[in-house]
C-alpha positions in Angstrom: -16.2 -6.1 -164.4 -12.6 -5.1 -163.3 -12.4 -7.7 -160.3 -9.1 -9.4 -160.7 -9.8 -12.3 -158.0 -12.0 -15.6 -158.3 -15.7 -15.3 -156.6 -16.5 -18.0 -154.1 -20.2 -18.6 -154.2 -21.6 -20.6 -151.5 -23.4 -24.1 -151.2 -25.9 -24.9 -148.7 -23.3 -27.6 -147.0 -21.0 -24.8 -146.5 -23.2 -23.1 -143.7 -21.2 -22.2 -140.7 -21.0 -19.5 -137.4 -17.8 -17.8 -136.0 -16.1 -14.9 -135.4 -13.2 -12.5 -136.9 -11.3 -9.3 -135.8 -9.1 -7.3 -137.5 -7.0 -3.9 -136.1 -6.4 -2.1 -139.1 -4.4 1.3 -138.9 -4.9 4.5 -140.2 -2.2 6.1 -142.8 -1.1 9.6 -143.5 -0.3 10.2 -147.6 2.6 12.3 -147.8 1.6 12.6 -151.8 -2.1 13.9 -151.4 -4.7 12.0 -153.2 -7.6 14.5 -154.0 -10.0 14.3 -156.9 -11.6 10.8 -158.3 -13.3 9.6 -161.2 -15.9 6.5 -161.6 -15.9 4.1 -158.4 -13.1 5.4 -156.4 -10.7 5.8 -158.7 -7.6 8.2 -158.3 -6.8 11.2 -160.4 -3.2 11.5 -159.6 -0.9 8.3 -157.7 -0.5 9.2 -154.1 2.0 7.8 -151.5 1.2 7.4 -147.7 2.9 6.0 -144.4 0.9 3.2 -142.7 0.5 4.2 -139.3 0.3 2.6 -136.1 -1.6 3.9 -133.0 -4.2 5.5 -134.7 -6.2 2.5 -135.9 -9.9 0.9 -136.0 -10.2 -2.4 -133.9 -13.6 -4.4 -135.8 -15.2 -7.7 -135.0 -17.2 -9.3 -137.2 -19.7 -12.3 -135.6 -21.5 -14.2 -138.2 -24.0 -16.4 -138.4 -26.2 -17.8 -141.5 -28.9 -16.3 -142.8 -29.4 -17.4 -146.5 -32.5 -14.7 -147.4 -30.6 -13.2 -150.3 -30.3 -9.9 -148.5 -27.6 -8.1 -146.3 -27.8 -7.9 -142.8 -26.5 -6.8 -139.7 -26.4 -4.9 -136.8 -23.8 -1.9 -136.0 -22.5 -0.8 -132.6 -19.7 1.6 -132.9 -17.3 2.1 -129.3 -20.2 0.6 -127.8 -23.0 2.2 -129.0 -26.1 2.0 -131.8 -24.7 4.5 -134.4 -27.5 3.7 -137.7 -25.5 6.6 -139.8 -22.0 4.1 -140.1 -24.6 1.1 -140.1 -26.6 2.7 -143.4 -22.9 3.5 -144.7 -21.7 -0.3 -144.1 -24.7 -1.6 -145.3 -24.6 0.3 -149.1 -20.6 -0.8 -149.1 -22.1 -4.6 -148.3 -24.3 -4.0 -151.4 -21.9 -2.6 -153.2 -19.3 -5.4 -153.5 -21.9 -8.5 -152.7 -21.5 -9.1 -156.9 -17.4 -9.8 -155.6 -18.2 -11.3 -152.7 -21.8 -13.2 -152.5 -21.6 -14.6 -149.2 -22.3 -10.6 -147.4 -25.8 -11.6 -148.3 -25.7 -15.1 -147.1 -25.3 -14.6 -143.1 -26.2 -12.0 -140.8 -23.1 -9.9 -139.7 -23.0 -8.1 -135.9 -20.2 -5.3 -136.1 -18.4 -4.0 -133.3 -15.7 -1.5 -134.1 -13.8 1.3 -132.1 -11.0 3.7 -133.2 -8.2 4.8 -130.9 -8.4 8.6 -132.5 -11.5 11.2 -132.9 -13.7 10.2 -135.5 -14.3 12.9 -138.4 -11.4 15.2 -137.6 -9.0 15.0 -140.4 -7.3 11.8 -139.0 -8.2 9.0 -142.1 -10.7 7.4 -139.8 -12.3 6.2 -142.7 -9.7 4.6 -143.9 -8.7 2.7 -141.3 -12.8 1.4 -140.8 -12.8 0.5 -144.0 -9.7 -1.1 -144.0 -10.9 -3.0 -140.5 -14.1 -4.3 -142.4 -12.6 -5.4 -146.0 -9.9 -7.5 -144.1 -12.5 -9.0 -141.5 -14.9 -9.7 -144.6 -12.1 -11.6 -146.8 -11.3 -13.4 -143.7 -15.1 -14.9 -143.4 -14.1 -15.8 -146.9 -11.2 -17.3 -146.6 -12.1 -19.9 -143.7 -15.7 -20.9 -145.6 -13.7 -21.7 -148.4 -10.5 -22.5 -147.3 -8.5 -19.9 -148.6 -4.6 -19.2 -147.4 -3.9 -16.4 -145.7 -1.6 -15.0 -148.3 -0.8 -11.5 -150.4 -3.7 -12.2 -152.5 -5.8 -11.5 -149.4 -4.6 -8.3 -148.5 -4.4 -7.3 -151.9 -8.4 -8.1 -152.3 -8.9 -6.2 -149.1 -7.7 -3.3 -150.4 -9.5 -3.7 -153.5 -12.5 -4.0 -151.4 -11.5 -1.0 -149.1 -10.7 1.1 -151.9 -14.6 1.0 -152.8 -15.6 2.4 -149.2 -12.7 5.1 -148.6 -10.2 5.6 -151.4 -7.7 6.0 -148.7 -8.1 2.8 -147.1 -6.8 1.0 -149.9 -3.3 1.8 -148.7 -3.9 1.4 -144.9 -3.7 -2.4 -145.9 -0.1 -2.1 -146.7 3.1 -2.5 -144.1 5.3 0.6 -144.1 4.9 2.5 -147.2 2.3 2.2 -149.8 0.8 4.3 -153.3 -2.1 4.2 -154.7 -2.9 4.7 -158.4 -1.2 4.3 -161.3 1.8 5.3 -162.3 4.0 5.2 -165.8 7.4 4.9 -163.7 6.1 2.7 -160.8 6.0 -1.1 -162.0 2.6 -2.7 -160.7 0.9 0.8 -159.6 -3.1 0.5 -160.2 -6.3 2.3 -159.5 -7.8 -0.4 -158.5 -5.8 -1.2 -155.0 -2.6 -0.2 -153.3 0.8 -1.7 -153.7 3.5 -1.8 -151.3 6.7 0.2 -151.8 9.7 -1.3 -151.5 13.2 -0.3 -151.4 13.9 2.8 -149.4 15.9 3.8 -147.1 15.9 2.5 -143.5 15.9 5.7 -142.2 12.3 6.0 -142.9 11.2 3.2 -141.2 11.9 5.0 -138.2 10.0 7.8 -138.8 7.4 8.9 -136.0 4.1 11.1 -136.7 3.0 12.8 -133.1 -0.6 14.0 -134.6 -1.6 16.9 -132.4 -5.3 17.3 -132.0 -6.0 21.1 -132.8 -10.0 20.4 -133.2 -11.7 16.8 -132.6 -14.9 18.2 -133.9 -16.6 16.4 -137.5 -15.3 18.4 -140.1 -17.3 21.3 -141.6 -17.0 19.5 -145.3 -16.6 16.1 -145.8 -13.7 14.2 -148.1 -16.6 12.6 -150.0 -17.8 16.4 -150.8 -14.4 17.9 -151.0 -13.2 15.2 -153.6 -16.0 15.9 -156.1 -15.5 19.5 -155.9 -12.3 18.6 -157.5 -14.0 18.3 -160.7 -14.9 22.1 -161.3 -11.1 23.3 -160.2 -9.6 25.6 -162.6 -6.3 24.3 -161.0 -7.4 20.8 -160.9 -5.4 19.2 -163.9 -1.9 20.7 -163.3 -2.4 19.5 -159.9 -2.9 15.5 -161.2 0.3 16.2 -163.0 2.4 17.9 -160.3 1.1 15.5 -157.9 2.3 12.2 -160.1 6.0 14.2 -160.1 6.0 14.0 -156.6 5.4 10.7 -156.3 8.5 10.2 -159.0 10.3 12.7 -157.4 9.7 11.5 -153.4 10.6 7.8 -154.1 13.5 8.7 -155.9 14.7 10.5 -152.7 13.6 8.1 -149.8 16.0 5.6 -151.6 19.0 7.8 -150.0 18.4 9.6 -146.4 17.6 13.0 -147.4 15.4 13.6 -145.2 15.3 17.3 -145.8 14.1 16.9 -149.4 11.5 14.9 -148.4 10.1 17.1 -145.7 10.0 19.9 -148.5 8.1 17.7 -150.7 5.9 16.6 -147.1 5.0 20.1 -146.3 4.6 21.4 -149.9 1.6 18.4 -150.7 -0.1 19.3 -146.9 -0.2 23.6 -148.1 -1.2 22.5 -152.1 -4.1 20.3 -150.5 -5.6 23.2 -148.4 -5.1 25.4 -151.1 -7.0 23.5 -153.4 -10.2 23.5 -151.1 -9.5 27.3 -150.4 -10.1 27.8 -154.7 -12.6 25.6 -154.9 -16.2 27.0 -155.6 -17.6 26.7 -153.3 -14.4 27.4 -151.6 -13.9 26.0 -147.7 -11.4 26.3 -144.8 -10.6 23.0 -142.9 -7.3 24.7 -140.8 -8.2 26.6 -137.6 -5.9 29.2 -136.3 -4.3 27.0 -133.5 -3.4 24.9 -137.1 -1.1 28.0 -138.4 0.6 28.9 -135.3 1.7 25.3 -135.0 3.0 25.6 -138.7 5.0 28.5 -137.5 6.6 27.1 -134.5 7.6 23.7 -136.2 9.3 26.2 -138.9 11.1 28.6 -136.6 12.3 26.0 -134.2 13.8 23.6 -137.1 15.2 27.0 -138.7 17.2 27.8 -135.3 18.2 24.0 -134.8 18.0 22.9 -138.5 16.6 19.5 -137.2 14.6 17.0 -139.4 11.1 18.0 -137.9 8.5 18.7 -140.2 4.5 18.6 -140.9 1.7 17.9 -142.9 -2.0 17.4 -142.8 -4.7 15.6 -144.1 -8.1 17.0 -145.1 -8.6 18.5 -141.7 -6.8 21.0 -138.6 -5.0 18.7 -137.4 -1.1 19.0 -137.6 0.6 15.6 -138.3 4.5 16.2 -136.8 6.9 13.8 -138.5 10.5 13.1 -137.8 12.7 10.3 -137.8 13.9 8.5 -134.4 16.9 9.8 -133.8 15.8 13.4 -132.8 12.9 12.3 -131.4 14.1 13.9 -127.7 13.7 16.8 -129.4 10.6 16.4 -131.1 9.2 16.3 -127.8 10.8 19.4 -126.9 8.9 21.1 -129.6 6.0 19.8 -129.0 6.1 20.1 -124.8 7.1 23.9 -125.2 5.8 25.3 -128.5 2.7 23.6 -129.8 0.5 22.0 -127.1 -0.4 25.4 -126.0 -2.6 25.3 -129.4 -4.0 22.2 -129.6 -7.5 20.8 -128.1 -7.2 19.8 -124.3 -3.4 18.8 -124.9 -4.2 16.0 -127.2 -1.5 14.6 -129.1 -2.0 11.1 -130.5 2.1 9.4 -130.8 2.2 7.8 -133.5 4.8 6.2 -135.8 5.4 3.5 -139.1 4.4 0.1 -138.8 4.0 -2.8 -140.3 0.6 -2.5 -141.5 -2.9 -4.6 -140.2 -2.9 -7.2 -137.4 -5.4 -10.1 -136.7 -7.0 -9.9 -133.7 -9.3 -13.0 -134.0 
């Protein structure tokens, strides 16, 4: 067993009801992670920006119910939704050897997200995220546990076994995932924060603009595993852990333009990966290229900082720093919400990672 933290097993004395929420944000990798091995383990490190707007809000009301089995009930913005509900319970299962007490009371969920569910926006990641932090909290009040690193550490542990992605959501600011020879402390097993780079970056902004809220047509789950048969697949573990060397190495100065090459590079190498995969897929509409386009002509003709990327999905993820973010708007106002869904464009920018609701 890999599990790095003590497990708290619970005595009959030790019985008690209450309540915990966690907000937990979703976060856009700027290094893709794609391909996995085992339980949600990484083939190639991958670096990502915790976001702020776009996040899951989760409540967690418990109460005992010592039957040796998990149980709960699921309501999702509101509603009965028994596909997340069979999802949550199998993650329960999965880590109840880590953490005992998700068979030991009865859990009622109630989460919401601020963004379309299923559309290329990490929406499992940030769930995920929401539900490993609310579920170390139960944890650490039974047992009296601080509040410290360790905690959000073992979250992402934990979130790292429902959505490979969330395990960096946990993190303020920046984040990778997986390890690394050149980055001290890098694991499989959870995120770590990243440290160290330029302030510039903290000021970064990512406008997501909606080109299709619709569920994707594959999922990340499927898309991952078709990883495994790509001809391409193992020069692309190795070019991805150079651009995690290579982008840290630049955010440490304010070249922004280097990064935003190295942005927009991962976001075309991951759709070109699912466009050579067999069976190959499509996750970019056309609304998704003409935005592309637009973002590169109008930062050709003003050579501003503006530039894109996406995640496993159509949606186009605009990023820029602060200080041109006047004309950010610009672009977006008079070149790209023409293509997006119904004018939807989530504003978005870095923060400081999860925040306790309850």
């Amino acid at each position: 067993m890999d599990f790095p933290y003590k497990i708290y097993t619970l005595g009959d004395e030790k019985y008690l009801d209450g309540k915990v929420g966690w907000r937990c944000p979703s976060n856009i990798a700027i290094v893709k992670y794609w391909g996995k091995y085992g339980i949600q383990m990484p083939r190639n490190a991958s670096f990502s920006f915790t976001l702020s707007n776009a996040h899951t809000d989760t409540y967690i009301t418990y109460s005992k119910q010592p039957n040796g089995k998990v149980s709960l009930d699921f309501m999702f913005e509101g509603k009965e939704n028994q596909a997340f509900a069979d999802k949550i319970t199998k993650f329960l299962h999965s880590i109840s050897e880590y953490i005992p007490i998700v068979k030991d009371f009865h859990f009622k969920i109630e989460s919401s997200n601020s963004f379309p569910h299923s559309s290329g926006i990490a929406s499992s990641a940030s769930s995920m995220g929401a539900l490993a932090l609310c579920i170390c909290s139960i944890e650490a009040e039974l047992f009296g546990i601080s509040h410290d690193e360790e905690l959000r550490q073992k979250a992402s542990y934990l979130a790292r076994l429902g959505s490979g992605s969330a395990s960096r959501s946990l993190m303020p600011y920046f984040s990778t995932w997986g390890e690394h020879p050149k980055i001290n402390g890098s694991s499989n097993l959870y995120a770590t924060r990243t440290e160290g780079l330029h302030s510039i970056f903290q000021t970064f902004h990512d406008d997501i603009l909606i080109v299709s809220a619709k569920e994707k047509s594959v999922s990340s789950t499927a898309g991952h595993a078709l990883m495994e048969n790509n001809v391409y697949a193992p020069a692309r573990y190795a070019q991805a852990n150079q651009r995690v060397e290579d982008l840290l190495e630049i955010m440490k100065t304010d070249n922004v333009d280097a990064f935003g090459k190295i942005a927009e590079d991962e976001a075309m190498t991951l759709h070109a990966l699912m466009m050579c995969s067999d069976p190959s897929y499509i996750l970019i509409e056309p609304g998704t290229l003409q935005m592309i386009k637009e973002i590169r002509s109008f930062r050709d003709r003003t050579k501003l900082p503006i530039y894109f990327t996406l995640d496993a999905g159509p949606n186009i993820h605009l990023l820029y720093p602060a200080s041109v973010k006047g004309d950010a708007e610009i672009l977006i106002n008079d070149y790209l919400l023409p293509f997006t869904e119904n004018n939807v464009v989530i504003k978005d920018k870095i923060s400081n990672g999860p925040k306790r609701l309850l």
